[in-house]
MDTraj code that builds the backbone (N, CA, C; nanometers):
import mdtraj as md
import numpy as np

residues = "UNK UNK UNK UNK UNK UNK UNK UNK UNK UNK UNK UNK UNK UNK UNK UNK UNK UNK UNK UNK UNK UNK UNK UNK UNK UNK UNK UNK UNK UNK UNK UNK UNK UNK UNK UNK UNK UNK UNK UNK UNK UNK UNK UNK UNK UNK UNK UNK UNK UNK UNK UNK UNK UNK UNK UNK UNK UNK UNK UNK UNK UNK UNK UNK UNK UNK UNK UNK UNK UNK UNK UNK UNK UNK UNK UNK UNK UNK UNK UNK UNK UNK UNK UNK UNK UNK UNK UNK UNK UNK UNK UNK UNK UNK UNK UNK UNK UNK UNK UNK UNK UNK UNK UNK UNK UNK UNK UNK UNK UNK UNK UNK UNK UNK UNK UNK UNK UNK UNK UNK UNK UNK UNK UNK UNK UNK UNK UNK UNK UNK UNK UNK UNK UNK UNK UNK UNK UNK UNK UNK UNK UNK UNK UNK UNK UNK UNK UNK UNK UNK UNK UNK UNK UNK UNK UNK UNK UNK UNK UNK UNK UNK UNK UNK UNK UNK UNK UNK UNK UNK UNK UNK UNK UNK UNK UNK UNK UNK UNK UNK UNK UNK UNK UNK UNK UNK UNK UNK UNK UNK UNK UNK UNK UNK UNK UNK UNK UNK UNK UNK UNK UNK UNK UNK UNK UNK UNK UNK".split()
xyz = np.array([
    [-0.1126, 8.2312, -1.1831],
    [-0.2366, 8.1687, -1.2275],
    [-0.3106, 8.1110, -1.1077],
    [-0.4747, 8.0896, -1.0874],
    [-0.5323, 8.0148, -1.0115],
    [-0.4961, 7.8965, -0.9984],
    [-0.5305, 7.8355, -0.9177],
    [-0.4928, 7.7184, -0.8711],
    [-0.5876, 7.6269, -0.9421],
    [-0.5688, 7.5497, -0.9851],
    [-0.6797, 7.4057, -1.0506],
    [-0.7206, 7.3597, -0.8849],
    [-0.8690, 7.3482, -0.9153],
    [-0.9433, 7.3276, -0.7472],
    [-0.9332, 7.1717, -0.7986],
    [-0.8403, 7.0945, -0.6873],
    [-0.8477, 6.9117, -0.6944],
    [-0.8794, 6.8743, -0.5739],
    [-0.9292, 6.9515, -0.4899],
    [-0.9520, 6.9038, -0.3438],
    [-1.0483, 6.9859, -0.2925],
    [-1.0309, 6.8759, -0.1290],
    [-1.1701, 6.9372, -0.0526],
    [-1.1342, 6.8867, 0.0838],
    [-1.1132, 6.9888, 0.1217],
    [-1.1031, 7.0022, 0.2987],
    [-1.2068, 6.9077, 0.3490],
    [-1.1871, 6.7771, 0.4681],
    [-1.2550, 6.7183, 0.4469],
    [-1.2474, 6.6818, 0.6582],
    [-1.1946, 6.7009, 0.6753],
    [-1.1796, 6.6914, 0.8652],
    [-1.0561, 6.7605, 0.9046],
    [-1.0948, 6.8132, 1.0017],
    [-0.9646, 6.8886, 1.1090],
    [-0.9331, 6.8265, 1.2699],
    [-0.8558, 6.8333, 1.2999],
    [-0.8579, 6.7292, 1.3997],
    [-0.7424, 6.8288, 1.5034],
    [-0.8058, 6.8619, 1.6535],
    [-0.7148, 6.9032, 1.7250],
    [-0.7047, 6.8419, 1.8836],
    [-0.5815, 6.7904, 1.8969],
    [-0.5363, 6.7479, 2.0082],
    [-0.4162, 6.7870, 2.0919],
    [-0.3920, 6.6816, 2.2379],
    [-0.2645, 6.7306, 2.2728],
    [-0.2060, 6.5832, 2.3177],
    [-0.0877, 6.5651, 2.3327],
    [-0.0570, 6.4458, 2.3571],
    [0.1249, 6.4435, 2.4042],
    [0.1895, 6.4045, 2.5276],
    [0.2671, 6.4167, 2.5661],
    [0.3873, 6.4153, 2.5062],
    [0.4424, 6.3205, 2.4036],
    [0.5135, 6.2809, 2.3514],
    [0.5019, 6.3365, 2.2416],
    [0.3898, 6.3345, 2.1820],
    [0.4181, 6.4002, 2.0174],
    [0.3818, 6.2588, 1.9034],
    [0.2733, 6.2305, 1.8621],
    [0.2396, 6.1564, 1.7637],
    [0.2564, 6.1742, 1.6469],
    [0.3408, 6.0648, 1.5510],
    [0.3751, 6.0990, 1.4197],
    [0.3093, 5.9721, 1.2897],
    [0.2556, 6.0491, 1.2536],
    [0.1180, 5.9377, 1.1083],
    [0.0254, 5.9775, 1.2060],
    [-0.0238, 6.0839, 1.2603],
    [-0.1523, 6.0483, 1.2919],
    [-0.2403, 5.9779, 1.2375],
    [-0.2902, 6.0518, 1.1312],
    [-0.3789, 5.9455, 1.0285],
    [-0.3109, 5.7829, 1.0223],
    [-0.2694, 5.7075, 1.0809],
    [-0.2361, 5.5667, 1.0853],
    [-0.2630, 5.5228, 1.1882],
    [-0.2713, 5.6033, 1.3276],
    [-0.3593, 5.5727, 1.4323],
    [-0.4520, 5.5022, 1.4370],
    [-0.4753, 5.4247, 1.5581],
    [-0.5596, 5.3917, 1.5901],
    [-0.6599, 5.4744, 1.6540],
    [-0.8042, 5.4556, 1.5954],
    [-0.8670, 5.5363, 1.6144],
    [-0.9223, 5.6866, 1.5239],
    [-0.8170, 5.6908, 1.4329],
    [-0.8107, 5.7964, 1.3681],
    [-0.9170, 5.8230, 1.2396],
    [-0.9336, 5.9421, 1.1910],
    [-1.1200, 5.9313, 1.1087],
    [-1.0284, 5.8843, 0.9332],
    [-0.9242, 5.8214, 0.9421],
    [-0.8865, 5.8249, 0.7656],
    [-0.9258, 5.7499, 0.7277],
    [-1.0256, 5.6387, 0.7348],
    [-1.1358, 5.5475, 0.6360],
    [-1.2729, 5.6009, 0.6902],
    [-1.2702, 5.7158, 0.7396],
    [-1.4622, 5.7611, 0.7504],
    [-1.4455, 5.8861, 0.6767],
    [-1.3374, 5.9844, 0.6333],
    [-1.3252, 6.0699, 0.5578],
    [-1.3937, 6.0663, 0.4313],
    [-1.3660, 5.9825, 0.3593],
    [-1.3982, 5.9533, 0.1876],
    [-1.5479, 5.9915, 0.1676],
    [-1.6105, 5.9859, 0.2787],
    [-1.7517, 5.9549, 0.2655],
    [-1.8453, 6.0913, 0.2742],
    [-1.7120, 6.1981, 0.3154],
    [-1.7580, 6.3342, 0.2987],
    [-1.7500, 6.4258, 0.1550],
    [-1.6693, 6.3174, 0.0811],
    [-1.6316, 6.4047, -0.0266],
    [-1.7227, 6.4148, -0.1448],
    [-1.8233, 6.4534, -0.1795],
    [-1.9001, 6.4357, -0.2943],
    [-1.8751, 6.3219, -0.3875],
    [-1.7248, 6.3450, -0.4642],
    [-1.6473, 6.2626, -0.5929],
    [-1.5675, 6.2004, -0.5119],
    [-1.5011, 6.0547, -0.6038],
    [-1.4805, 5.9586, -0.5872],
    [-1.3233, 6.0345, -0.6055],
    [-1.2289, 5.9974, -0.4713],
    [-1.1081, 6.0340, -0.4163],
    [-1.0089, 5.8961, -0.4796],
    [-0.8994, 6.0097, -0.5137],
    [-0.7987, 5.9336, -0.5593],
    [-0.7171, 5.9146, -0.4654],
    [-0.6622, 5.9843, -0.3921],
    [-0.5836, 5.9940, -0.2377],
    [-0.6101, 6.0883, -0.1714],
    [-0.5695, 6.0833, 0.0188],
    [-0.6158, 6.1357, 0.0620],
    [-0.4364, 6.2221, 0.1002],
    [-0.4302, 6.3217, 0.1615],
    [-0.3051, 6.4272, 0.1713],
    [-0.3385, 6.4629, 0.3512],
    [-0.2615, 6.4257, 0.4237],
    [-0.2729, 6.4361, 0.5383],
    [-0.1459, 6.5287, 0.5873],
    [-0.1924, 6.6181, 0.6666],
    [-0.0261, 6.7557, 0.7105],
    [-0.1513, 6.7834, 0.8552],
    [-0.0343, 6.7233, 0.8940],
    [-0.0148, 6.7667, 1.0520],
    [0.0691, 6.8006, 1.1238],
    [0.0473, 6.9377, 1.1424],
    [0.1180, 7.0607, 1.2126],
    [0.1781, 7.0334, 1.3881],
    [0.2757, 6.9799, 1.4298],
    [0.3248, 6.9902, 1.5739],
    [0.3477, 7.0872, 1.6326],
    [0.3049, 7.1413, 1.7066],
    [0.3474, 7.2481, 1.7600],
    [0.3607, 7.2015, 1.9371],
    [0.5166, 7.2832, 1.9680],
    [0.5596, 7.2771, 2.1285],
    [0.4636, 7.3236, 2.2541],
    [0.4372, 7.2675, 2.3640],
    [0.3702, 7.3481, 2.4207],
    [0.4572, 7.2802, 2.5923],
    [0.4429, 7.3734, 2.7099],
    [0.4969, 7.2706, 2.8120],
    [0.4493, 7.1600, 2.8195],
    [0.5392, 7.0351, 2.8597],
    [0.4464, 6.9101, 2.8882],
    [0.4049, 6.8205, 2.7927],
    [0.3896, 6.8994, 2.6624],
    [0.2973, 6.8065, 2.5596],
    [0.3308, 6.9157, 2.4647],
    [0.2727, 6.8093, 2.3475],
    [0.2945, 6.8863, 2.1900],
    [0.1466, 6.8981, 2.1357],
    [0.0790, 7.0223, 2.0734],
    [-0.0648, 7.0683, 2.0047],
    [-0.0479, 6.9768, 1.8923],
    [-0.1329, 6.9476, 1.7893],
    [-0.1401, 6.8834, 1.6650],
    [-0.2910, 6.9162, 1.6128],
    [-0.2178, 6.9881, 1.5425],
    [-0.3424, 6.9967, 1.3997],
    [-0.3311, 6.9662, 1.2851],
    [-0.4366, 6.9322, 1.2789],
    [-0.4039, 6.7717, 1.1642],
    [-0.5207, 6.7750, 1.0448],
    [-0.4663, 6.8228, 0.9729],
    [-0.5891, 6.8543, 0.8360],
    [-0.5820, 6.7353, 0.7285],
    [-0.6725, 6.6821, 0.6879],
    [-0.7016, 6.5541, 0.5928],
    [-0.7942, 6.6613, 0.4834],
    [-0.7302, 6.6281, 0.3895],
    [-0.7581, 6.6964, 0.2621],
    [-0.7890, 6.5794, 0.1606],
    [-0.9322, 6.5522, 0.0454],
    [-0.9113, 6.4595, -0.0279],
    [-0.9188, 6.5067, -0.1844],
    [-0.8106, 6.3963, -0.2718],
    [-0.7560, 6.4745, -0.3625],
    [-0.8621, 6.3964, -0.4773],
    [-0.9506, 6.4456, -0.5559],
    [-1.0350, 6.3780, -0.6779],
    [-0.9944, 6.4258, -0.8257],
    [-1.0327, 6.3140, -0.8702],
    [-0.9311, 6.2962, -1.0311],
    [-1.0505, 6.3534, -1.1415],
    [-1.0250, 6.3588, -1.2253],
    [-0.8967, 6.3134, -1.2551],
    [-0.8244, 6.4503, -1.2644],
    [-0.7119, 6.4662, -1.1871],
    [-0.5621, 6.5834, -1.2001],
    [-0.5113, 6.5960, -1.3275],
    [-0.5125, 6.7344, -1.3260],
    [-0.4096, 6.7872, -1.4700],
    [-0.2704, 6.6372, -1.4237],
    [-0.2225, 6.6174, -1.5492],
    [-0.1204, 6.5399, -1.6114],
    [0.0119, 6.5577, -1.5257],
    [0.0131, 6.6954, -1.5159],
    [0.1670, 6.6901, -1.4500],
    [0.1743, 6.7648, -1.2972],
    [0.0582, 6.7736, -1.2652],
    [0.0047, 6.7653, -1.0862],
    [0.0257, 6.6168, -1.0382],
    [-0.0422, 6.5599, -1.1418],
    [0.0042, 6.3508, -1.0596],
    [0.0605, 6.3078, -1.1111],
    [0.1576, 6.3555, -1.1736],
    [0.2976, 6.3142, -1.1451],
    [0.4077, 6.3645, -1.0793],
    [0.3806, 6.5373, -1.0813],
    [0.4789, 6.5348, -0.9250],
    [0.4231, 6.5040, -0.7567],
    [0.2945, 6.4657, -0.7683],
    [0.2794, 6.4066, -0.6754],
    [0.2985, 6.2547, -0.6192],
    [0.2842, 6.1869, -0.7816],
    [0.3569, 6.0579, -0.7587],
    [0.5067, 6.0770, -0.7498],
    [0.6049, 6.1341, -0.7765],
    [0.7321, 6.1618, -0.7563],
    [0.7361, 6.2110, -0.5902],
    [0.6798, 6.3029, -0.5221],
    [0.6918, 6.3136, -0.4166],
    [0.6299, 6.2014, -0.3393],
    [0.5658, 6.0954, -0.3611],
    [0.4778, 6.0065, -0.2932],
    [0.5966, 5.8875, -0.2857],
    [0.6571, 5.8816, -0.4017],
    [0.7435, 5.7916, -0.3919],
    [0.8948, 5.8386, -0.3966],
    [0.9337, 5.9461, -0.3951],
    [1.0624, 6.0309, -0.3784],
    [1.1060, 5.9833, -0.2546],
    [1.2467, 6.0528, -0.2473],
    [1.3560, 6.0197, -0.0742],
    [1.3087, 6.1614, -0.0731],
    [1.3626, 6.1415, 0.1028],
    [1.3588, 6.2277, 0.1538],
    [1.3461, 6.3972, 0.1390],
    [1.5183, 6.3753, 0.0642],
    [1.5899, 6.4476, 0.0044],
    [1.5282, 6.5888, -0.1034],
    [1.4081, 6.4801, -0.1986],
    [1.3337, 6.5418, -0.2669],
    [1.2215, 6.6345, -0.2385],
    [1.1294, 6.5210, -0.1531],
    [1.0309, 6.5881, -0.0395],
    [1.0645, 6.6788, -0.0244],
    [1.1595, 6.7195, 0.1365],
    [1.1954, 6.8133, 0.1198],
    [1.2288, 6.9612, 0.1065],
    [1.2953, 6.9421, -0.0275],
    [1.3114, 7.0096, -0.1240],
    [1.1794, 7.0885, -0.1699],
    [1.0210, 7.0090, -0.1783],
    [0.9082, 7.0470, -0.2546],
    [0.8232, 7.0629, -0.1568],
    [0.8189, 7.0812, -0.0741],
    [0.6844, 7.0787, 0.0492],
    [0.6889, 7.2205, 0.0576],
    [0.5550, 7.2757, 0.0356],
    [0.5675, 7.4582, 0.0406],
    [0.4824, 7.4479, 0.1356],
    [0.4521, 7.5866, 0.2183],
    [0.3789, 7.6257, 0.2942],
    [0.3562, 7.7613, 0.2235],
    [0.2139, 7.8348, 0.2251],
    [0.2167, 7.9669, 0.2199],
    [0.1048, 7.9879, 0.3669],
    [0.1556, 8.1120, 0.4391],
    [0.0651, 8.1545, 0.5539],
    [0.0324, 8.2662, 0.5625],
    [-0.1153, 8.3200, 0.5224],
    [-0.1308, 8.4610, 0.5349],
    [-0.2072, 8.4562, 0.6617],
    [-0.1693, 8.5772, 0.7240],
    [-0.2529, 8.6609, 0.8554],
    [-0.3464, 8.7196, 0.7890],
    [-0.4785, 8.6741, 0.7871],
    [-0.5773, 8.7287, 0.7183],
    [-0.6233, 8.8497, 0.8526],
    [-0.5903, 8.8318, 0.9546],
    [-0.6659, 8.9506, 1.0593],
    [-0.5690, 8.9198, 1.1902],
    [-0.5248, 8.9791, 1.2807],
    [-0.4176, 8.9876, 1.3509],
    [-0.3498, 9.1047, 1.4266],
    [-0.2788, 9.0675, 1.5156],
    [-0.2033, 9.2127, 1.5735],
    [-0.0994, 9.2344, 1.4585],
    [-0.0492, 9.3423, 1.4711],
    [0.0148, 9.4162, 1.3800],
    [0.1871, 9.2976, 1.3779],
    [0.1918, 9.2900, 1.5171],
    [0.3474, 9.1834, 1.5700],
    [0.3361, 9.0727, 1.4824],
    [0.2504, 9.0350, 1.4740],
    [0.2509, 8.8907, 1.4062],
    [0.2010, 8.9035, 1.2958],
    [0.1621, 9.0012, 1.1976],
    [0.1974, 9.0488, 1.0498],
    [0.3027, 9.0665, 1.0170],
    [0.3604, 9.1216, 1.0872],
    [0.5091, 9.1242, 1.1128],
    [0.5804, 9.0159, 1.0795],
    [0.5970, 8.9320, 1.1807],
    [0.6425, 8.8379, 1.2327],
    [0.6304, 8.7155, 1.0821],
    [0.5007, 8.7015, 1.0488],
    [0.4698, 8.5675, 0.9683],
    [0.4768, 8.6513, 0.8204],
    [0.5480, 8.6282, 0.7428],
    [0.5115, 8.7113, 0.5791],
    [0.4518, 8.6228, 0.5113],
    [0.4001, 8.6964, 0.4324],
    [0.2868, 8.6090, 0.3526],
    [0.3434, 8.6086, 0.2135],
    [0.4628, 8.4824, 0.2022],
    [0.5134, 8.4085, 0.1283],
    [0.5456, 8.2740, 0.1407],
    [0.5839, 8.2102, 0.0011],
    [0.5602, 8.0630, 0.0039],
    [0.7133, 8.0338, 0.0903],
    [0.7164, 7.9064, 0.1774],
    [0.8064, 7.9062, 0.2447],
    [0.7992, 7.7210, 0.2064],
    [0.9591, 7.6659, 0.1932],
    [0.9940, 7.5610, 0.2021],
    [1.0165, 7.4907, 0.2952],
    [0.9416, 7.4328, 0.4100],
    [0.9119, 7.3964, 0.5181],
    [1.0524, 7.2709, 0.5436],
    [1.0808, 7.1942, 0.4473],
    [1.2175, 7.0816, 0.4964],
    [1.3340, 7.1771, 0.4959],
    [1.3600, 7.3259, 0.4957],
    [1.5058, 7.3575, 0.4895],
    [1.4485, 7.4499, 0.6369],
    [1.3915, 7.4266, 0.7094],
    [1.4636, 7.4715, 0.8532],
    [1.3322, 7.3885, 0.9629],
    [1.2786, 7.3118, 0.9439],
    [1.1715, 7.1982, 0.9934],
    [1.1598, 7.0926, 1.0017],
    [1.2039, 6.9462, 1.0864],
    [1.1923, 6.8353, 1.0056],
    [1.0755, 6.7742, 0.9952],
    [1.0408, 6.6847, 0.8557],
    [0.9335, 6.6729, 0.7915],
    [0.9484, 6.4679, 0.7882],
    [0.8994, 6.4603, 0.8177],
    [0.8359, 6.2889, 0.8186],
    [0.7234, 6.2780, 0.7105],
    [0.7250, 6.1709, 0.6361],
    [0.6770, 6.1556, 0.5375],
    [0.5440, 5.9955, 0.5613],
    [0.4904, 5.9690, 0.6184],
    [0.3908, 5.8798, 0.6244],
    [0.3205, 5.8248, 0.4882],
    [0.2584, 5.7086, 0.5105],
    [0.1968, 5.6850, 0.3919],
    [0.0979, 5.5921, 0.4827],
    [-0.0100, 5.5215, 0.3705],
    [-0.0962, 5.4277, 0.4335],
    [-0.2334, 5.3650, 0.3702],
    [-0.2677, 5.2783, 0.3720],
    [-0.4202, 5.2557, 0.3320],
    [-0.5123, 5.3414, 0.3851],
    [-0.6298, 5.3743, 0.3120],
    [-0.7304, 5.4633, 0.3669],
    [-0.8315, 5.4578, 0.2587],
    [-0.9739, 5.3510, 0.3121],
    [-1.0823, 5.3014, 0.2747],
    [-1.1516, 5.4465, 0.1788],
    [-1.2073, 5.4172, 0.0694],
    [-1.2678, 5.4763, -0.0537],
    [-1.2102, 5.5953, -0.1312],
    [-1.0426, 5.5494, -0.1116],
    [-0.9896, 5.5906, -0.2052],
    [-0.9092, 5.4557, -0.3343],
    [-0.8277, 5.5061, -0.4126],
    [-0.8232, 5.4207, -0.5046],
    [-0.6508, 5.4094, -0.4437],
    [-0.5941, 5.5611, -0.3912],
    [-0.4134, 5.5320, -0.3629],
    [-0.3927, 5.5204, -0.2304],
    [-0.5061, 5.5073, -0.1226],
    [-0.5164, 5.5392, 0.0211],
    [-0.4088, 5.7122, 0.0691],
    [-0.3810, 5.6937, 0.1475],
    [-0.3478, 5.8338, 0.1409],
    [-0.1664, 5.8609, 0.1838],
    [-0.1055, 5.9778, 0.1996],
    [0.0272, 6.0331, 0.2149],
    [0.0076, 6.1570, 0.2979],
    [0.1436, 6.1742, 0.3710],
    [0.1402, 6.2544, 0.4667],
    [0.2417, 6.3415, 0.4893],
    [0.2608, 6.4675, 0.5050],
    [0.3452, 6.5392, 0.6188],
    [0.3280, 6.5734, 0.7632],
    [0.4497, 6.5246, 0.8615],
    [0.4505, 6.5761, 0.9726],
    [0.5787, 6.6886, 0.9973],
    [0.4781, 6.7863, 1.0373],
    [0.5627, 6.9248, 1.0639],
    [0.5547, 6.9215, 1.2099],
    [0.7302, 6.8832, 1.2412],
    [0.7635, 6.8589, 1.3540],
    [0.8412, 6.9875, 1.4207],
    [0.7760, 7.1255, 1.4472],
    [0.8264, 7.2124, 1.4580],
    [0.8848, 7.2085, 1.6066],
    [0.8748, 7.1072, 1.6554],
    [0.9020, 7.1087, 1.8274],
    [1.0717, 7.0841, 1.8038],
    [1.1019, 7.0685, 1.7397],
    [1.2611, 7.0624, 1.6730],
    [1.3537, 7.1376, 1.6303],
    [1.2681, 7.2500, 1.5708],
    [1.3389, 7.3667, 1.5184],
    [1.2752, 7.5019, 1.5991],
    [1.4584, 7.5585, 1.6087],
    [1.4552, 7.6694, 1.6768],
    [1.4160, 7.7980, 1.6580],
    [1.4224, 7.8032, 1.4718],
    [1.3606, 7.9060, 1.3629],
    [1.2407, 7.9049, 1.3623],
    [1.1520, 7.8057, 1.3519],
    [0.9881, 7.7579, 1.3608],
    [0.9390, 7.8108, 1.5277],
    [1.0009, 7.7963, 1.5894],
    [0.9469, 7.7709, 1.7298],
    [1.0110, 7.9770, 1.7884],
    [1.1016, 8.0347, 1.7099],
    [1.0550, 8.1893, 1.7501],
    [0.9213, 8.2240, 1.6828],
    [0.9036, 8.1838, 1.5562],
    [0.7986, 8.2742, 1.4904],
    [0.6589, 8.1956, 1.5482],
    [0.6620, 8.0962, 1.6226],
    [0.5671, 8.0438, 1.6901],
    [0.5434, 8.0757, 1.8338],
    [0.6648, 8.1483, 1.9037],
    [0.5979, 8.2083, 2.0588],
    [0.5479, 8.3136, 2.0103],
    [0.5807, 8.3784, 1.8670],
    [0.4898, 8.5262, 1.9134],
    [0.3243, 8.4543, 1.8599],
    [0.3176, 8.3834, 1.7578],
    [0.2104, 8.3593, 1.7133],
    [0.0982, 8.3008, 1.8169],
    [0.1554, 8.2210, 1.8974],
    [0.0896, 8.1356, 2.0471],
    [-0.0069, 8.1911, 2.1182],
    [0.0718, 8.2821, 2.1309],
    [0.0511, 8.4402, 2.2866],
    [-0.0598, 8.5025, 2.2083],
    [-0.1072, 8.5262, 2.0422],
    [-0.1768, 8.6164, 1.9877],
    [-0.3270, 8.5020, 1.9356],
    [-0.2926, 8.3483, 1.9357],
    [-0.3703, 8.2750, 1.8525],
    [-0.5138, 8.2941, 1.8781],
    [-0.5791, 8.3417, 1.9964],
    [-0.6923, 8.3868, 1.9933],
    [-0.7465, 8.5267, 1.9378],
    [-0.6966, 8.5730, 1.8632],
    [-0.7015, 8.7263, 1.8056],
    [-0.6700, 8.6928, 1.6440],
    [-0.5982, 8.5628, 1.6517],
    [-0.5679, 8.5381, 1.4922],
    [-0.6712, 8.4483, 1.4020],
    [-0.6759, 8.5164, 1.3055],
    [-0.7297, 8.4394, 1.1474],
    [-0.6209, 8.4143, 1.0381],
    [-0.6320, 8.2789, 1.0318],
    [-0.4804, 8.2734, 0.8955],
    [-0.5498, 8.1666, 0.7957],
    [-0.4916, 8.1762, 0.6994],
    [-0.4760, 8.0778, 0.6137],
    [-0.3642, 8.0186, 0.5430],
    [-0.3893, 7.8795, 0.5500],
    [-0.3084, 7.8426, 0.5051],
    [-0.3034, 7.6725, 0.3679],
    [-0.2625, 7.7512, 0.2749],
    [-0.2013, 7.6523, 0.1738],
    [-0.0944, 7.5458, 0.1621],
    [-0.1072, 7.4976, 0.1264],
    [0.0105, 7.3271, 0.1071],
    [0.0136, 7.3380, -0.0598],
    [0.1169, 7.2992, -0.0988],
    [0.1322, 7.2750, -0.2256],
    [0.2572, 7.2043, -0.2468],
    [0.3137, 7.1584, -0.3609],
    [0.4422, 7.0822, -0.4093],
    [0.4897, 7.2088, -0.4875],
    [0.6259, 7.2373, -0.4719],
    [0.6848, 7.3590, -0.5086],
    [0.7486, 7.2583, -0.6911],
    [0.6624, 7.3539, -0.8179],
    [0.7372, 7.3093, -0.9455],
    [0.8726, 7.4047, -0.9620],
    [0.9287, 7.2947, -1.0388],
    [1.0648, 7.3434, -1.0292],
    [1.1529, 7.3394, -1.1424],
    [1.0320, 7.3135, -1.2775],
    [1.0681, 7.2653, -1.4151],
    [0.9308, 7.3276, -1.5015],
    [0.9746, 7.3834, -1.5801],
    [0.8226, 7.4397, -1.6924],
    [0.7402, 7.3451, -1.6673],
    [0.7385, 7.2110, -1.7272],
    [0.6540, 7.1004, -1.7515],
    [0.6008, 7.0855, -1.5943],
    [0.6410, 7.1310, -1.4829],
    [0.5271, 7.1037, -1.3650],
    [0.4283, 7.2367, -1.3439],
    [0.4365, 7.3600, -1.4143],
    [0.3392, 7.4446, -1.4174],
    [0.2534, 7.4454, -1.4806],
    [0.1093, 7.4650, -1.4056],
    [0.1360, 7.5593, -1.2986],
    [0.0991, 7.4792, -1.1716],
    [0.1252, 7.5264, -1.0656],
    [0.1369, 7.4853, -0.8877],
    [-0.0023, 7.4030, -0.9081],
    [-0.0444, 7.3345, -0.8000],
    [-0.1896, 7.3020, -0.7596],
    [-0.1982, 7.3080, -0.5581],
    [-0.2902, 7.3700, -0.5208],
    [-0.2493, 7.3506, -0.3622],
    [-0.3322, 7.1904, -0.3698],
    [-0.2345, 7.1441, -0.3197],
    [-0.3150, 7.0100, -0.2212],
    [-0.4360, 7.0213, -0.1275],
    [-0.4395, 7.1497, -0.0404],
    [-0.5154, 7.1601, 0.0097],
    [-0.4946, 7.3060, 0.0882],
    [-0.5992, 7.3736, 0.0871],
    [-0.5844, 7.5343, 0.1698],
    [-0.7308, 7.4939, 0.2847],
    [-0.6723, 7.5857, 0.4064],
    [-0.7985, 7.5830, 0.5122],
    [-0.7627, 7.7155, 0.6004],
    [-0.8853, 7.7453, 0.6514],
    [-0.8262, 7.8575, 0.7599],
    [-0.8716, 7.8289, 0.8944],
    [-0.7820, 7.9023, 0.9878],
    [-0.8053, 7.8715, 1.1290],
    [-0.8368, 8.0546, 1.2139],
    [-0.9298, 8.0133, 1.2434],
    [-0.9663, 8.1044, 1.3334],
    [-0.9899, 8.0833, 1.4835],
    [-0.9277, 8.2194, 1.5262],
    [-0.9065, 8.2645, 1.6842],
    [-0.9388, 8.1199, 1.7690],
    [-0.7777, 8.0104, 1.7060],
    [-0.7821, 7.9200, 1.7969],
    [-0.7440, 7.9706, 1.8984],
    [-0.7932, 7.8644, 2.0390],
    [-0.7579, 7.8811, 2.1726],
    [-0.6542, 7.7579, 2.2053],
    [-0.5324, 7.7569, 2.2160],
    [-0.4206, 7.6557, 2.2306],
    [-0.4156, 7.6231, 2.3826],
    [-0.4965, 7.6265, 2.4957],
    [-0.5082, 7.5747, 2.6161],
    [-0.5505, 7.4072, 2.6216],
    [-0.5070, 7.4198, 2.7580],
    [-0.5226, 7.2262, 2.7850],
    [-0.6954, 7.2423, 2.8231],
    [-0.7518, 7.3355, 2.8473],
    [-0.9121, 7.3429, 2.8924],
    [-0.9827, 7.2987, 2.7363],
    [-0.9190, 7.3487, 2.6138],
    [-0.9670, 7.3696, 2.5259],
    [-0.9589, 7.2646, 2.4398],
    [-0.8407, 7.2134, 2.4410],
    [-0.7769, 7.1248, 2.3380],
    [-0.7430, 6.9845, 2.3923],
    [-0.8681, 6.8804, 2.3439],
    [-0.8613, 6.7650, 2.4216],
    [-0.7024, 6.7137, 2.4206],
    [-0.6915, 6.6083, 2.5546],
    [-0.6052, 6.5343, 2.5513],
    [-0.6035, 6.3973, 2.4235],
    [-0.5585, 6.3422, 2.3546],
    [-0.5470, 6.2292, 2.2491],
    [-0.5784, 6.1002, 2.3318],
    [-0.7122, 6.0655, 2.3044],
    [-0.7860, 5.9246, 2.3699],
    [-0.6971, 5.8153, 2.4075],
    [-0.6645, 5.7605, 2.5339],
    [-0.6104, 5.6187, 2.5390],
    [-0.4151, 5.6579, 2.5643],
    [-0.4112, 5.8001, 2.5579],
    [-0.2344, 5.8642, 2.5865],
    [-0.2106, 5.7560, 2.7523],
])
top = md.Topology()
chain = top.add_chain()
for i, resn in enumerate(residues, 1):
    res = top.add_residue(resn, chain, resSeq=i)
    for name in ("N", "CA", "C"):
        top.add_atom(name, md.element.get_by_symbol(name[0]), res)
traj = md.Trajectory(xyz[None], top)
């Protein structure tokens, strides 16, 4: 089935930063109380997933703020309140990724399949939370700390070497896992095109 549309891509944010920043959105400095003000409707929370990726020297971060407006089918906010307030354990368990190569070398069609993938069973995932001005729940977060995993980080040198030739998209969703949570809702889908992952390209993170 389609997805029930509850969101709206609302800022993208790309940096580099030595160490590796985790809550971006809790930063100082960061756009998660000037977001709200892009969204047409009045936001219930905001869904923040920011992507780490290894590079020498420093770690890339792309960092998508997605805002979620109500009112949500019945049993979308509640497994999102279950994951908002879930352990670890659960999280998890429910954090999907799907990634299609919408245009690409043939290697990295290859390489990336375009299926839903459970990002906490070979990735570790940090879970943030926080206030964030003109919403009603402020917002929640994943950090995909792929600079950690050794499974994430093959299917990411071939992807690296090709990212200026690539178009992908990609979905977030809470994986249901019981009749009563269908059907899926993505939290938020966006696509990235023929990024350039250089230090010429990709500011350094203000004040590092």
């Amino acid at each position: 089935m389609p997805s029930a549309t509850g969101s709206q891509l609302l800022c993208v944010e790309a940096f580099r930063h030595t160490a590796g920043v985790f809550d971006a959105a809790g930063r100082a400095g960061s756009p998660i109380d000037a977001v709200a003000s892009r969204c047409a409707e009045e936001l219930d929370s905001i869904f923040v997933c920011s992507l780490m990726l290894p590079a020498t020297g420093f770690v890339w971060h792309v960092v998508f703020y997605f805002g979620l407006f109500g009112p949500l089918p019945p049993h979308v906010a509640a497994l999102i309140e279950r994951f908002r307030g879930g352990d670890d354990k659960f999280r998890n368990a429910r954090f999907k990724l799907i990634a299609k190569i919408v245009d690409g070398p043939w290697l990295v069609r290859k390489t990336v399949p375009s299926k839903p993938a459970i990002l906490g069973k070979t990735v570790p995932l940090l879970f943030p939370t926080g206030a964030a001005k003109g919403t009603r729940r402020g917002y929640f977060g994943v950090d995909v700390d792929t600079t950690r995993s050794s499974a994430a980080n093959r299917v990411l040198s071939v992807v690296k070497g090709n990212a200026p030739a690539l178009v992908v998209d990609l979905a977030f969703l809470l994986e249901a896992q019981a009749d009563d949570e269908l059907p899926e809702m993505c939290l938020g889908s966006g696509r990235i095109s023929h990024i350039e992952l250089s230090a010429e390209k990709v500011p350094a993170l203000e004040g590092e």
